[in-house]
LOMI-890001 format. One line per field, with one value per residue (C-alpha): residue in one letter; x, y, z. Coordinates in steps of 0.5 Angstrom, whole numbers. Each point is the difference from the previous one (the first is absolute). Layout:
code c(A,...)
c1 c(X,...)
c2 c(Y,...)
c3 c(Z,...)
This chain:
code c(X,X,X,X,X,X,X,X,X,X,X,X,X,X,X,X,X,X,X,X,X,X,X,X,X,X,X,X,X,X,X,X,X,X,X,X,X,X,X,X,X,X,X,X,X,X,X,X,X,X,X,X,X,X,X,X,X,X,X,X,X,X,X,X,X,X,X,X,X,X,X,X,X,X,X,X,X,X,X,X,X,X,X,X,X,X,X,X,X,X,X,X,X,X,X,X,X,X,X,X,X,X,X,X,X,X,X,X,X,X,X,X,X,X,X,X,X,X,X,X,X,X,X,X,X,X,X,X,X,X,X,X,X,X,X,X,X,X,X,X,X,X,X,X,X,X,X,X,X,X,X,X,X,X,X,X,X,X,X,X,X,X,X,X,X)
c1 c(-7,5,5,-4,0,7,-2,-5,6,5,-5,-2,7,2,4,-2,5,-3,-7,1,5,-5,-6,3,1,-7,-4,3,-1,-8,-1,3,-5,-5,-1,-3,0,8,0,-4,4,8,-3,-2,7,4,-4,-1,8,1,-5,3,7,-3,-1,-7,-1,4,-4,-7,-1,1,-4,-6,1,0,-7,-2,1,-2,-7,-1,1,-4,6,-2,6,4,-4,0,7,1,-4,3,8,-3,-3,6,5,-2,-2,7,3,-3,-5,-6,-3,1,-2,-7,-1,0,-2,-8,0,4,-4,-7,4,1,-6,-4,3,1,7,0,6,3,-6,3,7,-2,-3,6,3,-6,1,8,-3,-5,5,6,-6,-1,-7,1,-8,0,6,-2,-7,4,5,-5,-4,5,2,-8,0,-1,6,4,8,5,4,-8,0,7,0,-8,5,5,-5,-4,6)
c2 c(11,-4,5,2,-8,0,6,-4,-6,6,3,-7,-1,6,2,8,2,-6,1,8,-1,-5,4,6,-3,-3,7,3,-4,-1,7,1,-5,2,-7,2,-7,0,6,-2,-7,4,6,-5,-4,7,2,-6,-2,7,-1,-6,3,4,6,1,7,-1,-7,2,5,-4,-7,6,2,-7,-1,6,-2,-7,3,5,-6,-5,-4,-5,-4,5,5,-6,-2,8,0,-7,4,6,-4,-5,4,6,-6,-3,6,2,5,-2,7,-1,-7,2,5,-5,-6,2,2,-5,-6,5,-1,-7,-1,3,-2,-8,-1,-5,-1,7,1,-6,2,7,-3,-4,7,3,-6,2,7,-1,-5,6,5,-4,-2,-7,-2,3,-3,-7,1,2,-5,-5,3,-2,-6,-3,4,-5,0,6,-1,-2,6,3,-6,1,7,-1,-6,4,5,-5,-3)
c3 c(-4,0,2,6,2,1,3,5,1,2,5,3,1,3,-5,0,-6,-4,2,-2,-7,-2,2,-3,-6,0,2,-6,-5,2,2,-7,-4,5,4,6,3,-1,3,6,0,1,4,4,0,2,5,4,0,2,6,1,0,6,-5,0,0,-8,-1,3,-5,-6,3,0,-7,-2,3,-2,-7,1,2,-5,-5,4,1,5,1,0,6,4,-1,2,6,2,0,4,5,0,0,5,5,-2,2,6,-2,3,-2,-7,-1,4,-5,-6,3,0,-8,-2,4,-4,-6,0,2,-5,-5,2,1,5,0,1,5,3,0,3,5,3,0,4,5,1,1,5,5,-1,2,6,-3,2,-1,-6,-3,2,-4,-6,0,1,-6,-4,2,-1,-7,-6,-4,4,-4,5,1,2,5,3,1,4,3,3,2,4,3)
């Protein structure tokens, strides 16, 4: 895990060789102790600095794998921070279509399975994505659902902040 952290810190970054070496480093060695959670964690790292390096048709696959092994292992945190990076990187991007796609499961899974703060920070998302589809009635909404949130974390609150701005 330690490895694939790095990998996290690269990716975060926007260093895509750090975020791939590190990543690769982690995903062999987790795959080899069959460590799902790793496995997940570097897919995860790989794929989103790939999508956010505007290659997404490298790195969405890899996110989607790293989501399928998360829900195969009942990894909560790891298929929520799967689903957040495809939201956040298809909207990132400019690809509404894709970000649609994931935004209903994603905001289901979080939901079902009480993590507020993934659900708060998707939301944010969802309100960006309303007001690039001119759905500005529904992005005030949304925004101001967040913002009322007890407890949303401030990354939530900014991107529900400039969504309602």
């Amino acid at each position: 895990m330690a490895l694939s952290n790095m990998a996290q810190l690269c990716m975060l970054g926007a260093d895509l060789e750090g975020a791939t070496r590190w990543g690769e480093r982690a995903l062999a060695m987790a795959r080899a102790i069959d460590a799902p959670d790793v496995v997940s964690h570097a897919l995860n790292n790989i794929g989103t600095a790939q999508m956010n390096d505007g290659r997404w048709d490298d790195g969405a696959p890899l996110v989607e794998e790293a989501l399928r092994v998360a829900l195969d292992g009942g990894l909560q945190e790891h298929a929520a921070r799967a689903y957040t990076n495809l939201v956040s990187s298809a909207l990132e991007l400019l690809r509404l279509d894709d970000c649609e796609r994931w935004l209903t499961p994603a905001l289901a899974y979080c939901a079902d399975n009480d993590l507020d703060s993934w659900l708060l920070y998707i939301d944010g998302h969802q309100a960006e994505l309303r007001l690039f589809q001119g759905r500005y009635a529904e992005a005030l909404a949304v925004a101001d659902r967040v913002l009322e949130a007890r407890g949303a974390a401030p990354v939530s609150r900014v991107i529900a902040l400039v969504a309602r701005a």
